[in-house]
C-alpha positions in Angstrom: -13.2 -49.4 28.7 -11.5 -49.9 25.5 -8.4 -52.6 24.7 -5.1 -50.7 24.3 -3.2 -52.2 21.1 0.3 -52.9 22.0 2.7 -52.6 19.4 2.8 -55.6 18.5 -0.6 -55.8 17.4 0.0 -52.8 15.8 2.3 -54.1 13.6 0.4 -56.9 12.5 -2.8 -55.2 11.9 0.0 -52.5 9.7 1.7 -55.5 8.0 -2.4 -56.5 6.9 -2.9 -53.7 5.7 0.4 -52.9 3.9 -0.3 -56.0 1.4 -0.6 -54.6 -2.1 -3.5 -56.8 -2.1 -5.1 -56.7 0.3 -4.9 -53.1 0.2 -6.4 -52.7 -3.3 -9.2 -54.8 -1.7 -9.5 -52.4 1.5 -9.9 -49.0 -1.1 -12.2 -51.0 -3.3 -14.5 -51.3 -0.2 -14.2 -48.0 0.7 -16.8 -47.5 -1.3 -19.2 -48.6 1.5 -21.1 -51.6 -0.7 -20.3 -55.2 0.1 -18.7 -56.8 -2.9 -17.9 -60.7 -3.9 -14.5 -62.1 -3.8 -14.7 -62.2 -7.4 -15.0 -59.0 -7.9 -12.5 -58.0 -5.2 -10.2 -60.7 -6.9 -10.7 -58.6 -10.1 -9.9 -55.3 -8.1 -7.0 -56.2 -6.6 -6.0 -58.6 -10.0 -5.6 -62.4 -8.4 -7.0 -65.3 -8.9 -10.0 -65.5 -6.4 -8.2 -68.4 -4.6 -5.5 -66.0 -4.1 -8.3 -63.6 -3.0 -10.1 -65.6 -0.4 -6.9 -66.1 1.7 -6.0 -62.6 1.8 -9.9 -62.2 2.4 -9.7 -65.2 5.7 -6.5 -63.0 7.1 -8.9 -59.4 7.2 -11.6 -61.3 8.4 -10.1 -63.0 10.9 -8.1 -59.6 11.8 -11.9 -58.0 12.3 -10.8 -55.6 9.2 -13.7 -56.9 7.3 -17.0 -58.4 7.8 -19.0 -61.1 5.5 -22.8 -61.2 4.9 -24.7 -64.4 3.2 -27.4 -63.6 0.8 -28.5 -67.0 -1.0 -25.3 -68.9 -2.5 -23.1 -65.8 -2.1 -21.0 -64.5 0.4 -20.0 -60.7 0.5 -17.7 -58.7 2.2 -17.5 -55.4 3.8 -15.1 -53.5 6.1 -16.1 -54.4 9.5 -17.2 -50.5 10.9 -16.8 -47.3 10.3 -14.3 -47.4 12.2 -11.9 -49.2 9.9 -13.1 -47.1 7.0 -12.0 -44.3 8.9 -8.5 -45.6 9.5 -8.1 -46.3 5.9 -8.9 -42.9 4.8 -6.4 -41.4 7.6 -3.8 -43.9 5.8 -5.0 -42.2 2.1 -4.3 -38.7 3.3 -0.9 -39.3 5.2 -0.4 -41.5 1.1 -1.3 -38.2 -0.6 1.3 -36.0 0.7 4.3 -36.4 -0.9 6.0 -35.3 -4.5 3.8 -33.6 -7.3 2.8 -36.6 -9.9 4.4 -36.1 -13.2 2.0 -37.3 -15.2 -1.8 -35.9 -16.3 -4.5 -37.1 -14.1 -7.0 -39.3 -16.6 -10.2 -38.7 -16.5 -11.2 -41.3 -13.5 -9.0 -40.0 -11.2 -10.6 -36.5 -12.1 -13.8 -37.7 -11.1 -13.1 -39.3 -8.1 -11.6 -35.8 -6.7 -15.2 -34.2 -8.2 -17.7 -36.8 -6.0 -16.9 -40.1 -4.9 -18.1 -42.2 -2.1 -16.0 -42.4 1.4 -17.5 -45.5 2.7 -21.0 -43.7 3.7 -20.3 -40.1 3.3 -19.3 -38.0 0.3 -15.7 -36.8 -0.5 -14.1 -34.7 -2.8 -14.8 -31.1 -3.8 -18.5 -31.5 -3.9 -18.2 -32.5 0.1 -15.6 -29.7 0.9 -18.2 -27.4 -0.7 -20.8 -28.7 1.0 -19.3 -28.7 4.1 -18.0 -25.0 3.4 -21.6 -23.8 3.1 -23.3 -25.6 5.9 -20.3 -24.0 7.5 -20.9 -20.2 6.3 -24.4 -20.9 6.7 -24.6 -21.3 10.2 -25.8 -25.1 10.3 -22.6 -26.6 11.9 -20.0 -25.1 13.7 -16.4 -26.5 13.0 -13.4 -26.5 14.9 -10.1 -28.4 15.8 -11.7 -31.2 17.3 -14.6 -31.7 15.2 -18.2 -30.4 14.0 -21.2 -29.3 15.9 -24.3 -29.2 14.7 -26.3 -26.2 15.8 -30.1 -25.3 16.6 -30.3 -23.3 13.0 -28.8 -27.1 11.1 -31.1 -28.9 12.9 -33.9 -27.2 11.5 -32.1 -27.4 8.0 -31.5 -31.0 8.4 -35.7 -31.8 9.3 -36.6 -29.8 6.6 -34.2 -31.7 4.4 -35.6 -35.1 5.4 -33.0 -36.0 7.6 -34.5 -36.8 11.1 -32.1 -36.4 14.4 -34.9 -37.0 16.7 -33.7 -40.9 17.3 -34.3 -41.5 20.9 -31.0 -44.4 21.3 -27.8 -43.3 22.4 -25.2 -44.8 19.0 -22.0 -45.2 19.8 -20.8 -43.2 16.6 -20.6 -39.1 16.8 -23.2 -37.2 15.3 -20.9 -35.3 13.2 -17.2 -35.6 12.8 -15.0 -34.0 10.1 -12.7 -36.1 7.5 -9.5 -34.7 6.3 -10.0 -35.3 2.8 -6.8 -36.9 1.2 -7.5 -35.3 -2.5 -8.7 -31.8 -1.6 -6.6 -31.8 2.0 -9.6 -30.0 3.4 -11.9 -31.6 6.0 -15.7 -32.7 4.8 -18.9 -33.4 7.3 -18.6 -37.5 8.3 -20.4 -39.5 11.3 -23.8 -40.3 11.3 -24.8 -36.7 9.3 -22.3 -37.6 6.9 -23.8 -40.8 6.2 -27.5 -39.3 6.1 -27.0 -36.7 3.6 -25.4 -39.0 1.2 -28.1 -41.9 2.0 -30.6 -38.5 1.7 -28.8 -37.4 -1.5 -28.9 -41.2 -3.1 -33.0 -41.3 -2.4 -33.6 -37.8 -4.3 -31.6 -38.8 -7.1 -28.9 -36.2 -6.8 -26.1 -38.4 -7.3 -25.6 -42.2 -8.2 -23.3 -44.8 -7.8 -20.9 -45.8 -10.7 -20.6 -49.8 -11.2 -17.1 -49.4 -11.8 -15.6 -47.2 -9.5 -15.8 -45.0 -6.3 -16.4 -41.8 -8.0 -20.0 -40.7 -8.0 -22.5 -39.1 -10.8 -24.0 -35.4 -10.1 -27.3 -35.7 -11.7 -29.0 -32.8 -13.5 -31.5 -33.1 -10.4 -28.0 -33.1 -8.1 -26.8 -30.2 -9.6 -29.6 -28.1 -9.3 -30.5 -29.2 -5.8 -26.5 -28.5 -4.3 -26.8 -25.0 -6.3 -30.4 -24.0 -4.5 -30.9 -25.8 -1.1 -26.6 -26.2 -0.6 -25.9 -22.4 -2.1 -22.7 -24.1 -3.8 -21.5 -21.4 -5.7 -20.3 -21.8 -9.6 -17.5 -22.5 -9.3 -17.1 -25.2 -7.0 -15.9 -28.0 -9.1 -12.6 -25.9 -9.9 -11.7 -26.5 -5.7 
């Protein structure tokens, strides 16, 4: 049986996460790698003393998790779980009055590809999700996605191998409103497979610098002859 938050804890965990700060430092993770607080002092633009306290308040708060590796300590958001929270936050963030000023060319690639912790978002995953959709692979509703006999077989024969005999607490396949296109994309453990699955054959890479992934040459003829995306996809 799970804990039920009362509303005080609520507001704490809110008030956390409200923190210009520390919220800069929650999207940058969003990115599903595990970064330094150096560089998450240089996200969120403090001095990484300022950046370790605010860092000590998520951890203690079980927003975010650390991981040694020799002299270095990284951090990560604690579970998907979080991530998914976060990414809730981003949509409800998104709705509100038009922007009156040009999208540069960043923010036009991060609503192209980027990464949503360990699934893709943006158009290429509303595409995606639209054809495995059309397709017959999953069936989506209100509640969610299921994955049928027919995606199954797709999945296998796309290296992606459901056959694991423990019983994870995470759904096989969940949807994700997405907070650019305002259109749900595939998440859950499927999600997080294609994109690992995508990552291996090279079809899209991570950027250094930011969330927003590259569609390689490989990627782009892959999505248009195993995925069907149509032509036109990138215009939404």
């Amino acid at each position: 049986m799970t804990g039920f938050a009362s509303p005080n804890t609520l507001a704490a965990v809110a008030s956390l996460i409200g923190d210009t700060t520390r919220a800069n430092m929650l999207c940058a993770l969003m990115g599903g790698q595990a970064l330094t607080a150096g560089e998450l002092s240089r996200d969120a633009g403090v001095t990484p003393q300022t950046a370790s306290e605010h860092l000590a308040k998520m951890v203690d708060a079980n927003l975010l998790t650390t991981v040694k590796q020799g002299r270095h300590r990284y951090y990560r958001l604690s579970s998907a779980q979080v991530a998914h929270g976060i990414d809730s936050l981003m949509s409800i963030a998104a709705v509100g009055p038009k922007r009156h000023h040009p999208m540069g060319p960043r923010e036009k690639d991060m609503r192209i590809a980027r990464s949503c912790y360990d699934h893709i978002a943006g158009r290429l995953a509303v595409a995606i999700t639209d054809s495995l959709s059309d397709s017959g692979v999953i069936l989506l509703s209100d509640e969610g996605a299921l994955v049928t006999k027919k995606g199954k077989d797709f999945l296998g024969e796309f290296g992606i191998d459901l056959s694991d005999g423990s019983r994870p607490k995470r759904p096989l396949c969940r949807t994700c409103l997405d907070w650019s296109e305002r259109r749900h994309h595939i998440a859950g453990r499927i999600g997080a497979a294609l994109f690992q699955r995508m990552l291996d054959l090279g079809w899209v890479a991570r950027r250094a610098d930011s969330r927003a992934l590259t569609i390689t040459p490989t990627g782009e003829k892959g999505f248009r002859n195993i995925f069907r995306l149509p032509a036109d996809w990138r215009e939404g």
